[in-house]
C-alpha positions as CSV (number, residue, x, y, z in Angstrom):
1,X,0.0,0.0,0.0
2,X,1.6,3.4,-1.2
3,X,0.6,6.5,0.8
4,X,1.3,9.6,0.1
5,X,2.2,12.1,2.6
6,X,2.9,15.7,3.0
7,X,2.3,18.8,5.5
8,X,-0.9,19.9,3.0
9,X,-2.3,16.7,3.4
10,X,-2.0,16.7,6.9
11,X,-3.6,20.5,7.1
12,X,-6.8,18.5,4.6
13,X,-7.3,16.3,7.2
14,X,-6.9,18.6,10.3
15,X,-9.6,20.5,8.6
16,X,-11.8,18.3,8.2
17,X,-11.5,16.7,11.6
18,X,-12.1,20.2,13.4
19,X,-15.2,21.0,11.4
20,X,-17.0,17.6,12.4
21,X,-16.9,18.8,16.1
22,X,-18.5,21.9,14.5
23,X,-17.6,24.0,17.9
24,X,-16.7,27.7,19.3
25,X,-12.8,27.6,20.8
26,X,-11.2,25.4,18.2
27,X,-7.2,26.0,16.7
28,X,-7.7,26.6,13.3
29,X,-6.4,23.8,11.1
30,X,-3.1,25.9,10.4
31,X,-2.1,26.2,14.0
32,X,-2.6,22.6,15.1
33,X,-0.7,21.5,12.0
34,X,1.6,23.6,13.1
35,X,2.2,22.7,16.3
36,X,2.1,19.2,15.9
37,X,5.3,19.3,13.1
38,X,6.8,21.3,16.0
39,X,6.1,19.9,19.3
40,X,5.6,15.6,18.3
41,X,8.0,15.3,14.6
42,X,8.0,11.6,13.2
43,X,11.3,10.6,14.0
44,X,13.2,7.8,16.0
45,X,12.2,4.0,16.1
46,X,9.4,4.8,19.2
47,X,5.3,5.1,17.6
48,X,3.5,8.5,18.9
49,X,0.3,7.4,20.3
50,X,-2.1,9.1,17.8
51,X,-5.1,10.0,20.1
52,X,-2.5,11.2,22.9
53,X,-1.0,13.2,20.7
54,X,-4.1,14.8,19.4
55,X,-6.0,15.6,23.3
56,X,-2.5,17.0,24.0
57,X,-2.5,19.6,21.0
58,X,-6.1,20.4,21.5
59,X,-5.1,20.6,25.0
60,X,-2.5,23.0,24.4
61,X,-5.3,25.9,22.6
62,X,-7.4,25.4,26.1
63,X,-9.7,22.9,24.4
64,X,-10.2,19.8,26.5
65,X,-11.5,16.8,24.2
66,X,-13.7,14.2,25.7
67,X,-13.7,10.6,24.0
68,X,-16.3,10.8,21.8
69,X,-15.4,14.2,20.3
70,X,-11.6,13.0,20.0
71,X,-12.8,9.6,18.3
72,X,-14.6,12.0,15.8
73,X,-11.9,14.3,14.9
74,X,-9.9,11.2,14.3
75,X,-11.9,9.0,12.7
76,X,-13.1,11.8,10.2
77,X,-9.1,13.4,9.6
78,X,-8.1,9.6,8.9
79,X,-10.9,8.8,6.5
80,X,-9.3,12.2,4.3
81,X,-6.2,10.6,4.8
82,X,-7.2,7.2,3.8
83,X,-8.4,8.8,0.0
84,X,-4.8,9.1,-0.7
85,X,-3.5,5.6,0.4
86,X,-3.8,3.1,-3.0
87,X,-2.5,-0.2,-4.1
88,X,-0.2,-1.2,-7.2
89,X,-2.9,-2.9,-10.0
90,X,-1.3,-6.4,-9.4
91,X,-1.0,-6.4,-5.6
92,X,-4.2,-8.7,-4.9
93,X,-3.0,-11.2,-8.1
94,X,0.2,-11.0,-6.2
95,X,-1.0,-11.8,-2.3
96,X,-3.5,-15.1,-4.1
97,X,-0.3,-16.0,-6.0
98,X,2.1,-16.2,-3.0
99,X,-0.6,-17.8,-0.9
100,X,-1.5,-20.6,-3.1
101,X,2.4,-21.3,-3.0
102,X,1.9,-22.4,0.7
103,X,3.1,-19.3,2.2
104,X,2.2,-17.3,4.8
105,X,2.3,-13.5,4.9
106,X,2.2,-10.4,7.0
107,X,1.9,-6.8,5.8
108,X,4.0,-5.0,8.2
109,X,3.8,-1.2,8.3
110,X,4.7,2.0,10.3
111,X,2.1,3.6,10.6
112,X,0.9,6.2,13.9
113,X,-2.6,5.4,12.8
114,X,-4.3,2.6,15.4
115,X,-5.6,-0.7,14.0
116,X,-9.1,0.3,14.8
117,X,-8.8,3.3,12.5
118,X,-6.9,1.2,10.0
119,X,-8.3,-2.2,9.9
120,X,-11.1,-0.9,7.7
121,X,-9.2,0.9,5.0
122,X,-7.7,-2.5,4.6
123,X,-10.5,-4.7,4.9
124,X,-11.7,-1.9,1.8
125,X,-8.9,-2.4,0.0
126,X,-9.2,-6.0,-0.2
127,X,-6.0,-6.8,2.2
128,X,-7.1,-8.1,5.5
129,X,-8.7,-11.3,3.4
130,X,-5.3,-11.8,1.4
131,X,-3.0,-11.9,4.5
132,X,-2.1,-13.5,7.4
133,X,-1.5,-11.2,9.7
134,X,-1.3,-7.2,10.3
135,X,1.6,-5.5,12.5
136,X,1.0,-2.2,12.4
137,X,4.1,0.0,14.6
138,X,0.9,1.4,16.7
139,X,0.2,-1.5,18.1
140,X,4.0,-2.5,18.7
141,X,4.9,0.9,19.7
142,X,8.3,0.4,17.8
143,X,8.6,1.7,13.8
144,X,10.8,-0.1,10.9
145,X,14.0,-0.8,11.5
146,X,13.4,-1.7,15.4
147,X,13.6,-5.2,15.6
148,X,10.5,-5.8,17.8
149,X,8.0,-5.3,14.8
150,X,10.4,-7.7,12.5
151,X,9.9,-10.3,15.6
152,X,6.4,-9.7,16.1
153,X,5.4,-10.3,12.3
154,X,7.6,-13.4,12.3
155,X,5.8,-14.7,15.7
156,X,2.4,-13.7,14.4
157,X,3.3,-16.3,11.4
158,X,5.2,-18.8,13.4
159,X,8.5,-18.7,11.1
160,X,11.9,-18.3,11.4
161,X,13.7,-15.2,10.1
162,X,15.8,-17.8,7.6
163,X,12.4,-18.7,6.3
164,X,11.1,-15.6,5.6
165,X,11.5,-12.9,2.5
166,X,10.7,-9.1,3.5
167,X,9.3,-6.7,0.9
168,X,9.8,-2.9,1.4
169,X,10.6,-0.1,-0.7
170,X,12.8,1.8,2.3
171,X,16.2,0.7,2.3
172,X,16.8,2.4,6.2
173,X,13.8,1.4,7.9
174,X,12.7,-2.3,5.6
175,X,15.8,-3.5,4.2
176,X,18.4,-2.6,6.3
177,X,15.7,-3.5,9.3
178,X,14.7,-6.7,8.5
179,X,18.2,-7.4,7.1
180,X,19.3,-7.3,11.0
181,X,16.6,-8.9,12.1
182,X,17.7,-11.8,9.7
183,X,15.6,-11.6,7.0
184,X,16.3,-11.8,3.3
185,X,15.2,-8.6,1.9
186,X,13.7,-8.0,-1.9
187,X,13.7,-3.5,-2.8
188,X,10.7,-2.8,-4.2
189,X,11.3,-0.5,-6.8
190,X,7.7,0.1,-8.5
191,X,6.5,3.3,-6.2
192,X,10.0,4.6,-5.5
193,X,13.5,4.5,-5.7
194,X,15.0,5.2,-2.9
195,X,18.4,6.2,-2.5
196,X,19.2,6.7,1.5
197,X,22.6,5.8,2.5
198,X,23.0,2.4,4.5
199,X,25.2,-0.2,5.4
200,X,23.7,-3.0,4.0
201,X,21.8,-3.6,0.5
202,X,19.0,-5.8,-0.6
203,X,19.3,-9.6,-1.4
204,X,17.2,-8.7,-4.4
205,X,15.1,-5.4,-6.0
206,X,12.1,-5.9,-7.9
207,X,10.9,-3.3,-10.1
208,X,7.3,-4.9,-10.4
209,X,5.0,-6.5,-7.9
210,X,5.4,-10.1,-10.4
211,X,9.4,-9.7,-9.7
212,X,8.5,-10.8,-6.0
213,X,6.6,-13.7,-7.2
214,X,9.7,-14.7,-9.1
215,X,11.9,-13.7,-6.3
216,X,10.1,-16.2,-4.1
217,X,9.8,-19.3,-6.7
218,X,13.4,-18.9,-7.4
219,X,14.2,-19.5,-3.5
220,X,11.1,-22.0,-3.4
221,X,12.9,-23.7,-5.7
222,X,10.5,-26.6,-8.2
223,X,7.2,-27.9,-7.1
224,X,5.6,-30.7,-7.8
């Protein structure tokens, strides 16, 4: 799943989410944007907690959010948020071809958005059916490349590191990650190319989702 991401997408969705609670006292969509690139920045390996982020902000303009009105600011900034997330064409044919190969798979992602806000953009999307599991960094509380979300996917499917193939476009947080964490590691290539400096590079890079399935039948090795 490709998002895209950007400070004017995060001001859409801040603007939406303050006009739902449609009330007097509110920071304007520009300030909390604002403060929340200043005051919480997406960096380091530790998840923000989303919704504690968000009562603090609102906190901080004098505005005290109760449950239900912080569950509706979030629920209606992520569903803007969601209408920029979309899949590669091939990405389902790819999922039913790897699973009828026997395998077992995991999307893994770092995301600050919590499964219950998540979960059904991928049910949408046709994912949650086509995988095995979901480990999301908000429910770990660790992002790509800490080792405890590469370990929790691989408990979650019950394998061991030498038996499983990560795909990720990031070579810092994915390749490099799950490279430590004992992985083999395929670049995909077909949303971006990234070009971040690290110390290790991928056992393979696949320019389009079928290179994976090729990727993996070349390890599989022939079946019967």
């Amino acid at each position: 799943m490709q998002d895209e991401w950007s400070d004017e997408i995060a001001l859409e969705g801040h603007s939406a989410g303050i006009a739902a609670l449609a009330r007097e006292g509110l920071p304007t969509a520009e300030e909390l944007t604002l403060h929340l690139a200043e005051t919480f920045p997406l960096a380091g390996e530790d998840e923000i907690d989303i919704a504690a982020v968000m009562r603090s902000s609102f906190a901080h303009y004098g505005v005290d959010l109760k449950d239900d009105d912080l569950g509706l600011f979030l629920r209606t900034a992520h569903d803007l948020w969601a209408s920029y997330y979309s899949l590669a064409a091939s990405t389902h044919a790819l999922l039913e071809s790897l699973r009828n190969r026997g395998l077992k798979l995991a999307l893994v992602s770092n995301t600050a958005s919590p499964d219950w806000l998540l979960r059904p953009v991928l049910e949408h999307q046709g994912l949650v059916e086509r995988v095995d599991a979901i480990v999301l960094s908000s429910e770990v509380g660790k992002r790509k490349p800490h080792p405890a979300i590469f370990e929790r996917a691989l408990a979650e499917l019950d394998v061991r590191p030498d038996e499983a193939l990560f795909v990720g476009d990031r070579l810092d947080a994915d390749v490099a990650g799950a490279t430590r964490a004992g992985m083999r590691t395929v670049q995909a290539l077909w949303f971006r190319a990234d070009d971040v400096q690290v110390d290790v590079e991928p056992d393979f890079q696949a320019f389009t989702q079928m290179d994976v399935l090729n990727v993996a039948d070349r390890l599989i090795g022939p079946r019967d």
